[in-house]
GUDOTOR-478611 format. One record per residue: x, y, z of N, C-alpha, C in turn; residue number from 1. Coordinates in Angstrom, 2 decimals. Each point is the difference from the previous one (the first is absolute). Layout:
BEGIN
X, Y, Z, X, Y, Z, X, Y, Z, NUM
...
This chain:
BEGIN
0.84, -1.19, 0.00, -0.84, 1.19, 0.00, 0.88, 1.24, 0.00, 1
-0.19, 0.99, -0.83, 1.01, 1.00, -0.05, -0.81, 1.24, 1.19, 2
0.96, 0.82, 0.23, -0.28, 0.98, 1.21, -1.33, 0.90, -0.23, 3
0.05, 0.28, -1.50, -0.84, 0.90, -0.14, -1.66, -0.72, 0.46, 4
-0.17, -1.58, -0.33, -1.06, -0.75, -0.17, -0.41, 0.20, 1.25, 5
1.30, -0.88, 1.22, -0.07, 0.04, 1.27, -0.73, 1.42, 1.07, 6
0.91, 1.07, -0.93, -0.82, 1.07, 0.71, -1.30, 0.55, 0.01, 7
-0.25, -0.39, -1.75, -1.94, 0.23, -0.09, -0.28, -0.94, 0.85, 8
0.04, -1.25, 0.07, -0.59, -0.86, 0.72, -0.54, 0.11, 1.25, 9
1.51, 0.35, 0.62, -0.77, 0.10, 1.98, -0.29, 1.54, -0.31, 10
0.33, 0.77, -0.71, -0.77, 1.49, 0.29, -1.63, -0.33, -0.08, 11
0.04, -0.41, -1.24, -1.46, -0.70, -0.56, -0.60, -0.73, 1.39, 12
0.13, -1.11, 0.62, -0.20, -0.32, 1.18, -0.36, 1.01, 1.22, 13
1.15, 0.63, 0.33, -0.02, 0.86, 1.30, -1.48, 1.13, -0.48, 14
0.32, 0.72, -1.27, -1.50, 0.45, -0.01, -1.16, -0.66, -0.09, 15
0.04, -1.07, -0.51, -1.52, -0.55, 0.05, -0.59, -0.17, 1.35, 16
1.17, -0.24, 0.84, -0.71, -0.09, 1.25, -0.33, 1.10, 0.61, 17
0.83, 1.06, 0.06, -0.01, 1.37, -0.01, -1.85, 0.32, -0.47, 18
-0.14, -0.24, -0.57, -1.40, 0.35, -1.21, -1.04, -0.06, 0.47, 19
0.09, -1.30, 0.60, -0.74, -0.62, -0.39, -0.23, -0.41, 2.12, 20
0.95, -0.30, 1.20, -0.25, -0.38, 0.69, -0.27, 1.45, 0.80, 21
0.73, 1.29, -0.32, -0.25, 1.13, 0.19, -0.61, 0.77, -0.62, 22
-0.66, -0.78, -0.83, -1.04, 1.05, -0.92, -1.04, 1.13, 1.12, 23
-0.58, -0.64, 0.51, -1.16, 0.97, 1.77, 0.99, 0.81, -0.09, 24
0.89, 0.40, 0.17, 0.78, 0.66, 0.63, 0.31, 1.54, -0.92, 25
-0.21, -0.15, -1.52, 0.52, 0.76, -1.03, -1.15, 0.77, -0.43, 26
-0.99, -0.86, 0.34, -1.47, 0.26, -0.21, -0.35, 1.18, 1.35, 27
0.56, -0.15, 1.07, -0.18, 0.76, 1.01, 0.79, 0.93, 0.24, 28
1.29, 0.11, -0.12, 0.78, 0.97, -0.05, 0.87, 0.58, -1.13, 29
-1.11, -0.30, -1.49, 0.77, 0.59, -1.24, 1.11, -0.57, -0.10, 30
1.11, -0.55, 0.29, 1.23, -0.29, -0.30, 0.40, -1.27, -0.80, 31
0.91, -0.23, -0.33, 0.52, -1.40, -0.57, 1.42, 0.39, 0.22, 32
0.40, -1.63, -0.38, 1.25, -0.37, 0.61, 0.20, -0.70, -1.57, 33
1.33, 0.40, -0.35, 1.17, -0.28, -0.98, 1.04, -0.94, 0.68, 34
0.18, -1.28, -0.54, 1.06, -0.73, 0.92, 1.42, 0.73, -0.27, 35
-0.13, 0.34, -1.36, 1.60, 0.38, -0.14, 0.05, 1.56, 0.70, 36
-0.36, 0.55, 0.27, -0.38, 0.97, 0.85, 0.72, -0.28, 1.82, 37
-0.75, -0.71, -0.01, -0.24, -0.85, 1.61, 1.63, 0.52, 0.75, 38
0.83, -1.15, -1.31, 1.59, -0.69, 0.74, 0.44, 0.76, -1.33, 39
0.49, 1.45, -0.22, 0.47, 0.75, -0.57, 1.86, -0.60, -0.49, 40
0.28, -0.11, -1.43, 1.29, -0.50, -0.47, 0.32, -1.82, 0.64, 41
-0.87, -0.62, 0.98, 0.19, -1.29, 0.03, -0.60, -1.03, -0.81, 42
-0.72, 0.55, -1.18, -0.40, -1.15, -0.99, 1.06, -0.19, -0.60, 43
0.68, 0.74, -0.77, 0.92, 0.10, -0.86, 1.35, -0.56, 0.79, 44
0.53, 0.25, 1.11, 1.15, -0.03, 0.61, 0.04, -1.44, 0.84, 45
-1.27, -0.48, 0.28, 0.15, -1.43, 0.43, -0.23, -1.03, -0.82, 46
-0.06, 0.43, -0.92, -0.03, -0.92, -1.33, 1.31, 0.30, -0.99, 47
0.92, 1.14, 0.44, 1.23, -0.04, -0.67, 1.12, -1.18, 0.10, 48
0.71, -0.15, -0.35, 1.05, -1.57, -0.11, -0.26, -1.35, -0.29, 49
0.45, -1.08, 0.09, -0.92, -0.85, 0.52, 1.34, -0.95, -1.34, 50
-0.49, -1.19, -0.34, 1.20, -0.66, -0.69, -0.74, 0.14, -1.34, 51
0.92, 0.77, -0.89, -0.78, -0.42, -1.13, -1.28, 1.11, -0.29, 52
-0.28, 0.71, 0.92, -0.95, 1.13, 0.30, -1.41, -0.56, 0.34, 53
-0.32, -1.40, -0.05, -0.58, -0.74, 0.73, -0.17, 0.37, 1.35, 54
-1.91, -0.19, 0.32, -0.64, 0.45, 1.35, 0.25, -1.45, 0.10, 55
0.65, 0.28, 1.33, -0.12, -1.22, 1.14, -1.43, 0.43, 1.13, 56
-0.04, -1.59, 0.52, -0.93, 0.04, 1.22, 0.50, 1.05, 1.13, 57
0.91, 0.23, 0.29, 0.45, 0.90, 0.63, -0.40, 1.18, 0.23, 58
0.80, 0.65, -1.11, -0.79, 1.48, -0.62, -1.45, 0.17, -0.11, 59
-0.44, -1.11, -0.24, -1.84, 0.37, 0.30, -0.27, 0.39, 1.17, 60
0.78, -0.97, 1.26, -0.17, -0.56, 0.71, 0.81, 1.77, 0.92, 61
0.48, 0.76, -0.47, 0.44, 0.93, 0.97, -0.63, 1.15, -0.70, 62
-0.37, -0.18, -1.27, -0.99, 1.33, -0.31, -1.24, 0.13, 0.68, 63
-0.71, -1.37, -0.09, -1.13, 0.13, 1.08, -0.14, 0.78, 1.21, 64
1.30, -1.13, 0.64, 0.36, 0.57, 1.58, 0.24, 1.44, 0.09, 65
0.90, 1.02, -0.93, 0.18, 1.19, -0.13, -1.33, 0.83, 0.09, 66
-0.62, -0.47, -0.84, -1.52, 0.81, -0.51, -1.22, 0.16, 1.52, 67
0.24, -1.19, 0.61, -0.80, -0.51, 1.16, 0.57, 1.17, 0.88, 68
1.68, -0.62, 0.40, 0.26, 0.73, 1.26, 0.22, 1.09, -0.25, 69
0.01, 0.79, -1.08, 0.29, 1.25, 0.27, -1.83, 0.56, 0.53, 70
-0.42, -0.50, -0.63, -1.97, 0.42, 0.24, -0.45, -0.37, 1.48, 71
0.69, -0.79, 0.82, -0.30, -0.64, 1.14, -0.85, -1.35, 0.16, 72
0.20, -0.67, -1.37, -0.83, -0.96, -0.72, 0.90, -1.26, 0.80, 73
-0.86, -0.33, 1.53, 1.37, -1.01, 0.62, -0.60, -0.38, 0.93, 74
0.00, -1.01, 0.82, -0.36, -0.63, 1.12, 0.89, -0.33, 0.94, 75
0.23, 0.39, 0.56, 1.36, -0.21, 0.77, -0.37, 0.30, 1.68, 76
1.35, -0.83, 1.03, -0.32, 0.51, 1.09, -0.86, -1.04, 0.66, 77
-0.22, -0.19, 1.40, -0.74, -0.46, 0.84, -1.59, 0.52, 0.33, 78
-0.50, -0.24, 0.04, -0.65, -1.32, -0.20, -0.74, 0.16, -1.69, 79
0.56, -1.30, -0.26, -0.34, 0.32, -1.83, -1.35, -0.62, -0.06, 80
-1.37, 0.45, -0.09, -0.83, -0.25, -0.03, -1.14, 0.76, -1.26, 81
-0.96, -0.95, -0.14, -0.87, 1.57, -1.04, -0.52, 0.82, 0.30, 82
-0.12, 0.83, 1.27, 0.19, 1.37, 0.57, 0.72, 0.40, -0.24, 83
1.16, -0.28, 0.44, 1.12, 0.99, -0.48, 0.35, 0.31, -1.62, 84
0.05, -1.48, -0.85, -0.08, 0.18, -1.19, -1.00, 0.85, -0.75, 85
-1.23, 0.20, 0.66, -0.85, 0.87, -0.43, 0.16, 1.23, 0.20, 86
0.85, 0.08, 1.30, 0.27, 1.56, 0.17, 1.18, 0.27, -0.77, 87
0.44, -0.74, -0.38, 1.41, 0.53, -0.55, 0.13, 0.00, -1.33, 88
-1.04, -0.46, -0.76, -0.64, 0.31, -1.58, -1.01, 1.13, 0.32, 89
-0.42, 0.27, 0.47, -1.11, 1.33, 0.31, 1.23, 1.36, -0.13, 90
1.22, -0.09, 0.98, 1.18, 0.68, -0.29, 0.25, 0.48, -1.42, 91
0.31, -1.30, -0.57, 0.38, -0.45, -1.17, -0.78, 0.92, -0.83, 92
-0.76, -0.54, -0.08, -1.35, 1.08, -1.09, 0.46, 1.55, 0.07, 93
-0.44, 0.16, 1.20, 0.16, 1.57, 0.33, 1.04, 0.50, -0.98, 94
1.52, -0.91, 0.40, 0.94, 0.67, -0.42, 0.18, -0.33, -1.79, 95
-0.63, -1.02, -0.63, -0.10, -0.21, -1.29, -0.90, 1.46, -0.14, 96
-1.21, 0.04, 0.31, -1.28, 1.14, -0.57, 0.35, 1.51, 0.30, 97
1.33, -0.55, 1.02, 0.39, 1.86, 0.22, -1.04, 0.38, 0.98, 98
-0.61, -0.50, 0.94, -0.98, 0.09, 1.45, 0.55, 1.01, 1.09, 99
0.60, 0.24, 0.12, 0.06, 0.73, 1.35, 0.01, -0.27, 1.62, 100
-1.79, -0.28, 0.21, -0.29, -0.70, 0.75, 0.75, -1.38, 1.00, 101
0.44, -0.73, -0.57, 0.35, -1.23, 0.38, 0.91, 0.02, -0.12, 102
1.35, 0.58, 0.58, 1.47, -0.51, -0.54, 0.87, -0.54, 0.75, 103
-0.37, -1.01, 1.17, 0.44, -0.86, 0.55, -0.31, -1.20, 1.03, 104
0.47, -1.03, 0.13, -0.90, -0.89, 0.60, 0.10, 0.26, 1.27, 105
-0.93, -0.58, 1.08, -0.12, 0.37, 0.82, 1.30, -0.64, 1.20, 106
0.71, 0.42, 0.69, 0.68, -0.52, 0.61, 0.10, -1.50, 0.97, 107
-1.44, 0.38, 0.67, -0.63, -0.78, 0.83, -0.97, -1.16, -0.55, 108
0.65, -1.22, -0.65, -0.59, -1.30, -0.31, -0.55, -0.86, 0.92, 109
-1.52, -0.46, -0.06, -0.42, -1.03, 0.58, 0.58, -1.17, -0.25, 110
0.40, -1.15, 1.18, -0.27, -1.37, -0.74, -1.37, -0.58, 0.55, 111
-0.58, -1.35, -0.97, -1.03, -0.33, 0.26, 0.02, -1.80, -0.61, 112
-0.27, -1.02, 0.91, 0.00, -0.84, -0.66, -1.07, -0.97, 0.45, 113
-0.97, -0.46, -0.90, -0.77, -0.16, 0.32, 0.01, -1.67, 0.10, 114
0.09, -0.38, 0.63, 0.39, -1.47, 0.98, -1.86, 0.50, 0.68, 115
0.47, -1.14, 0.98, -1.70, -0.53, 0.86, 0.52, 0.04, 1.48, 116
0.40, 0.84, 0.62, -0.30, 1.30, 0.11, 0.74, 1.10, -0.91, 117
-0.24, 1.06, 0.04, 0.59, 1.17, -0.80, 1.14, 0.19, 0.94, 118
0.89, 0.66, -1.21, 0.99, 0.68, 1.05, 0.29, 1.49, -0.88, 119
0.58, 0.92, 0.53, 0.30, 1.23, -0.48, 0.95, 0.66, 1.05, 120
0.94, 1.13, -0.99, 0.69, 0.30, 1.03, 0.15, 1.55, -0.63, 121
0.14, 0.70, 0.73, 0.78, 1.68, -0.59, 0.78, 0.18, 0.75, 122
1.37, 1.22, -0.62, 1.04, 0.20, 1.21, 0.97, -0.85, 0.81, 123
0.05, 0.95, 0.91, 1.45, -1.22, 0.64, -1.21, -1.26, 0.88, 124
0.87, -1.22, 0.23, -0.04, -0.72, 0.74, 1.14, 0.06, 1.31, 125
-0.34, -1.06, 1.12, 1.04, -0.05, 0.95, 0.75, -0.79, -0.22, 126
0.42, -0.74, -1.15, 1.08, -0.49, -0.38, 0.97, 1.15, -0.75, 127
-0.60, 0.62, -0.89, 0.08, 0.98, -0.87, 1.19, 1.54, 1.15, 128
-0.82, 0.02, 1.18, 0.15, 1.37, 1.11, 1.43, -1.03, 0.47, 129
0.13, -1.24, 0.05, 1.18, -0.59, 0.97, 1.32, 0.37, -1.17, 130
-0.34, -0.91, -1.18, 1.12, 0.91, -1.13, 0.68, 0.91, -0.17, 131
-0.71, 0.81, -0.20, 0.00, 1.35, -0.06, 0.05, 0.59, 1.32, 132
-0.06, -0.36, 1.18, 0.27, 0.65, 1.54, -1.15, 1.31, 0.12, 133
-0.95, -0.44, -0.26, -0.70, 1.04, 0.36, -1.02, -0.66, 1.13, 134
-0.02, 1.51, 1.00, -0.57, -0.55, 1.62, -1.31, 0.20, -0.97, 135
-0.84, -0.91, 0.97, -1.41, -0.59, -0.16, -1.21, -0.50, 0.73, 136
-0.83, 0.44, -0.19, -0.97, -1.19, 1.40, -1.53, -0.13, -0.64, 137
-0.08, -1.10, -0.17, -1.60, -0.75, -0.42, -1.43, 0.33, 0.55, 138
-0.92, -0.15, -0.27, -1.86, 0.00, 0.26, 0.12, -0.74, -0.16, 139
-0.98, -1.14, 0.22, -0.44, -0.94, -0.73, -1.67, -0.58, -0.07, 140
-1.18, -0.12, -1.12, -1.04, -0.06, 0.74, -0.44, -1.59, -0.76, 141
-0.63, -0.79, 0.63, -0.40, -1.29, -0.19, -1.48, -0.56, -0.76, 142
-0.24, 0.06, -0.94, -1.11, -0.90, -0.50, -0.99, -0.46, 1.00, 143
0.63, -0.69, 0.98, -0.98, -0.55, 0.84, -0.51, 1.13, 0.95, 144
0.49, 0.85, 0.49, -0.37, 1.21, 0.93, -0.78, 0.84, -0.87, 145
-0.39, 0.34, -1.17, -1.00, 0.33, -1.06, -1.21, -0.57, -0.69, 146
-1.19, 0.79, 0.27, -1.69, -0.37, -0.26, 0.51, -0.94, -1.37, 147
0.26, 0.90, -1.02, 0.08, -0.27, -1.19, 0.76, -1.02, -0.57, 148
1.00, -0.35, 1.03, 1.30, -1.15, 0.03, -1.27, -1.98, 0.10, 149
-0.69, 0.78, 0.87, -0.66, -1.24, 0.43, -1.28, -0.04, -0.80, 150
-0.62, 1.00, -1.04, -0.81, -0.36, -0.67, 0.30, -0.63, -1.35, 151
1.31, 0.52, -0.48, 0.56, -0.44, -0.99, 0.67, -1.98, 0.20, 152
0.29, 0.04, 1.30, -0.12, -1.23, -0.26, 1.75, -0.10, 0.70, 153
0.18, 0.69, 0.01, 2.13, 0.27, -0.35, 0.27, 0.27, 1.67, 154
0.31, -0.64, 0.58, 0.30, 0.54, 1.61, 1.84, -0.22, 0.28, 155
0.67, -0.33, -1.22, 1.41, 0.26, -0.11, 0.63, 0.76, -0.14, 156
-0.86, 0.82, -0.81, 0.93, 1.48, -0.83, 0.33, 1.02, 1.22, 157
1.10, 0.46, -0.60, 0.97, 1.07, 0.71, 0.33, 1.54, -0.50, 158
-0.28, 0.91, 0.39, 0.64, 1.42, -0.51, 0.80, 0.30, 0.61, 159
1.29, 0.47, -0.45, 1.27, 0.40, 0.40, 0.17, 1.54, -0.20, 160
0.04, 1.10, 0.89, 1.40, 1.25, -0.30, 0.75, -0.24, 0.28, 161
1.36, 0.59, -0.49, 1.19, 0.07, 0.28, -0.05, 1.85, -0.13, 162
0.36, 0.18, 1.30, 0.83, 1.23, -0.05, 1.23, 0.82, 1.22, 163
-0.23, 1.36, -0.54, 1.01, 0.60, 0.81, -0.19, -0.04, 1.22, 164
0.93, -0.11, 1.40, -0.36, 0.22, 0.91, 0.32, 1.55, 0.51, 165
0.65, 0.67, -0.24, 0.05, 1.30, -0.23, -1.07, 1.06, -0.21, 166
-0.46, 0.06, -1.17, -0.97, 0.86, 0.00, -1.30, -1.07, -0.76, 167
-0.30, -1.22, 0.26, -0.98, -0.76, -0.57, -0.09, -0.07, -1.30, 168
0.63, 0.43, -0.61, -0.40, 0.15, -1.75, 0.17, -1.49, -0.39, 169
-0.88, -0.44, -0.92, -0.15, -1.40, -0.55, 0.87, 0.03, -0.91, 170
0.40, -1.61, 0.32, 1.25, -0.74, -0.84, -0.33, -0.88, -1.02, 171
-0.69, -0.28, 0.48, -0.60, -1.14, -1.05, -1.50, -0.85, 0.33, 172
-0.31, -0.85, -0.74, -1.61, -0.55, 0.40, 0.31, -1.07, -0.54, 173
-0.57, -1.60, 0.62, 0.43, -1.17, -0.26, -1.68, -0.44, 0.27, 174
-0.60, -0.89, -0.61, -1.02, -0.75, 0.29, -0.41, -1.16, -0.84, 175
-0.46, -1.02, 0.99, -0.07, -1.15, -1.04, -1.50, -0.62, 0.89, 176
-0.82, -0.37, -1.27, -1.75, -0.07, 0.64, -0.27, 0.04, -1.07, 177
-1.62, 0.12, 0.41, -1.06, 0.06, -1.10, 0.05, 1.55, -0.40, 178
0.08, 0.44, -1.54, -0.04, 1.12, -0.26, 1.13, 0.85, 0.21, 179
1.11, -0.51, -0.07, 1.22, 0.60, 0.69, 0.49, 0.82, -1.17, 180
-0.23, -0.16, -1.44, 0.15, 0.66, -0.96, -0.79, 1.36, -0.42, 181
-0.71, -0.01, 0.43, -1.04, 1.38, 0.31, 0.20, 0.72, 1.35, 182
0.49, -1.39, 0.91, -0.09, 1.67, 1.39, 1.49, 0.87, -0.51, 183
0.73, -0.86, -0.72, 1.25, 0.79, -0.02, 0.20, 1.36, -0.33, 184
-0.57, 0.52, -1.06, -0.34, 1.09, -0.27, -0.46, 1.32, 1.16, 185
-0.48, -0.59, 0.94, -0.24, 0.71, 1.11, 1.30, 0.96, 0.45, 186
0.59, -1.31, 0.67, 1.81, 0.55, 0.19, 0.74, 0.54, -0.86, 187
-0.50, -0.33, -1.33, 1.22, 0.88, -0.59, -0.70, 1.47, -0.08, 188
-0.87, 0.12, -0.05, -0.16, 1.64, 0.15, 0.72, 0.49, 0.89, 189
0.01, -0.71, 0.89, 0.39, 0.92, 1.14, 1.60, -0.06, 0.18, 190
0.80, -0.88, -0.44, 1.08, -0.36, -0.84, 0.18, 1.28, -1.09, 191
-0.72, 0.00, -0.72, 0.72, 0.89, -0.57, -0.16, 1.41, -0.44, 192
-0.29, 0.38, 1.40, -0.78, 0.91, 0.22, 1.29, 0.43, 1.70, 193
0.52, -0.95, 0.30, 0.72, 0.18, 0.89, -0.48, 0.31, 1.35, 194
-0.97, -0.72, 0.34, -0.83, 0.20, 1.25, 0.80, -0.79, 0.82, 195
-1.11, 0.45, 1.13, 0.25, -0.86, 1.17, -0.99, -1.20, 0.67, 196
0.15, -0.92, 0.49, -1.07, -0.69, 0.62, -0.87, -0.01, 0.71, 197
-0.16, 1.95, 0.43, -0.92, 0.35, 0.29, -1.34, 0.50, -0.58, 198
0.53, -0.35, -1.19, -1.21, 0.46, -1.34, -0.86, -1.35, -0.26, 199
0.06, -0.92, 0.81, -0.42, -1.10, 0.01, -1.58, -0.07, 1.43, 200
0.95, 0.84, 0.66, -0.77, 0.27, 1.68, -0.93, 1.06, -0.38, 201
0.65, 1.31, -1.15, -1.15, 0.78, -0.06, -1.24, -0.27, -0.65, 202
0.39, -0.85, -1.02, -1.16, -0.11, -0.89, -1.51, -1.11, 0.89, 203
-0.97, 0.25, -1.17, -0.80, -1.08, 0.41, -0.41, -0.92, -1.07, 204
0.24, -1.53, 0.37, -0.28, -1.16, -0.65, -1.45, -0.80, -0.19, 205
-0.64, 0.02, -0.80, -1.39, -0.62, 0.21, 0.27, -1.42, 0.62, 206
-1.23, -0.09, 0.89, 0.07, -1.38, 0.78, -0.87, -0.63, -0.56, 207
-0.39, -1.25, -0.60, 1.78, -1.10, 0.61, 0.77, -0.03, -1.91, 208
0.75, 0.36, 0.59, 1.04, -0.13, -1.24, 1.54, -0.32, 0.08, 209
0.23, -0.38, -0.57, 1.58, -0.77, -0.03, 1.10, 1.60, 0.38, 210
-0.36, 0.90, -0.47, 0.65, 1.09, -0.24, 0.47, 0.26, 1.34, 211
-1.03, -0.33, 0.86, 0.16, 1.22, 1.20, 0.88, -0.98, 0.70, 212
0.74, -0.91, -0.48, 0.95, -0.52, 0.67, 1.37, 0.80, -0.25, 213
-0.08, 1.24, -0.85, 0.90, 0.57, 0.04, -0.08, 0.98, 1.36, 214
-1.30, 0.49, 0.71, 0.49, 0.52, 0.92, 0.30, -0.73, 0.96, 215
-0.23, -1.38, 0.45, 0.56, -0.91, 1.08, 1.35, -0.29, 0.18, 216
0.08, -0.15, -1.54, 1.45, 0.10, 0.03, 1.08, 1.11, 0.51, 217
-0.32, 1.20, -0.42, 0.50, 1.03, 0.70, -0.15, 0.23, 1.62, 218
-0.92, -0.49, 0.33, -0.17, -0.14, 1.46, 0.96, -1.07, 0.56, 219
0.15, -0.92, -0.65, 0.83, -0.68, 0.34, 1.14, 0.20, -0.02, 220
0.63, 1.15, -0.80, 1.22, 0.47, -0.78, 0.53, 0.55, 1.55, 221
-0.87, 0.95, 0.56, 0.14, 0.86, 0.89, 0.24, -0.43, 1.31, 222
-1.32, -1.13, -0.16, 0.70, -0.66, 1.75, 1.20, -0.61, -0.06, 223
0.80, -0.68, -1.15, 1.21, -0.45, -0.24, 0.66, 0.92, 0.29, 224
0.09, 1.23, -0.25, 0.80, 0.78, 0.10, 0.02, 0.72, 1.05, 225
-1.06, -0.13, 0.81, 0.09, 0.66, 1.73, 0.24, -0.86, 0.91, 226
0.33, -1.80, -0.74, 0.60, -1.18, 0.95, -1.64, -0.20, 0.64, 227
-0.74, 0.24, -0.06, -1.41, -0.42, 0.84, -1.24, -0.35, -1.48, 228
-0.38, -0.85, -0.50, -0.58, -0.30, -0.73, -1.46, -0.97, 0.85, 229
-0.95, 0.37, -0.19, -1.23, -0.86, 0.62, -0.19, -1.53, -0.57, 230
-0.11, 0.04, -1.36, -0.34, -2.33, -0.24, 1.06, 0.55, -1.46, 231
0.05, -1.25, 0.09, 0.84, -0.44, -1.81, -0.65, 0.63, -0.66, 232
0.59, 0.62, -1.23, -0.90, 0.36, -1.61, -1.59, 0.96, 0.64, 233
């Protein structure tokens, strides 16, 4: 296949999808996207050399990658999941369509895996705080000590903070239960938002709901941390 073929080809490619999977998008904000546009002088230049002037798998194989990563067209990083991949093509777009709006992923990744019970985690853990030497001290609130723990059926599940003992600011949120992939979201607001675990005490939780084991937990955070705690979790 000679270079010139090679290059209509995946250009030909990269826009159709362009076209056609971002079409909503051109339709809504007037714009279109030119691949050779995109990755400016790398069609031509990663397809230069080669034996014989012959495209190798290679050169396809790093023009792609060029075109992607320069756009933020990438999945990468912990926890690689299709959240994150979704957020990180949503990026992507932006920066193909010229967006504004959206120009970076969010720092703060959920994990979530959905096993029987759920588990999810944001932020540091206390394995995570021992590593890294950062002082720390736990809440913890219990499934079974919750209305909603025992209607659901689940009297195992656990919610975890991890945070500062200093000025309380939350470290992280660990929980594994029924629904542990939805309460997570809770914590990370407040995660990344840089609160404290008292934003847990102020608010109010509808009863009976799994949620409001985030304020038990903080209650629990606290008696840990004044050495006088009333029952487990």
């Amino acid at each position: 296949m000679s270079n010139e073929l090679a290059i209509a080809g995946v250009t030909a490619v990269l826009q159709h999808i362009l076209n056609n999977i971002f079409s909503p998008l051109t339709s809504v904000f007037g714009s279109t996207v030119n691949v050779s546009a995109v990755a400016p002088d790398l069609v031509q230049s990663s397809f230069s050399g080669g034996t014989g002037g012959a495209t190798t798998q290679n050169q396809v194989n790093i023009f792609l990658h060029q075109v992607t990563y320069n756009q933020g067209w990438r999945n990468e990083g912990f926890p690689a999941l299709a959240s994150t991949s979704m957020e990180q093509g949503r990026v992507a777009v932006c920066h193909a369509f010229g967006l504004k709006y959206k120009q970076r992923v969010a720092s703060l990744l959920p994990m979530g895996i959905y096993t029987i019970p759920e588990i999810s985690a944001a932020g540091e853990t206390e394995d995570s705080c021992k590593e890294k030497k950062i002082g720390y001290e736990v809440g913890r609130a219990r499934y079974e000590n919750n209305a909603r723990g025992h209607i659901a059926g689940d009297t195992a599940g656990l919610l975890k903070l991890v945070f500062s003992p200093q000025d309380k600011k939350l470290l992280g949120v660990s929980i594994i239960g029924e629904s542990a992939t939805e309460l997570i979201h809770i914590g990370m607001m407040v995660l990344d938002n840089g609160l404290t675990i008292n934003e847990f005490i102020e608010q109010v939780f509808n009863y009976p709901t799994l949620s409001e084991m985030y304020k038990y937990a903080a209650y629990d955070g606290l008696g840990n941390l004044a050495g006088h705690k009333l029952r487990e979790g």
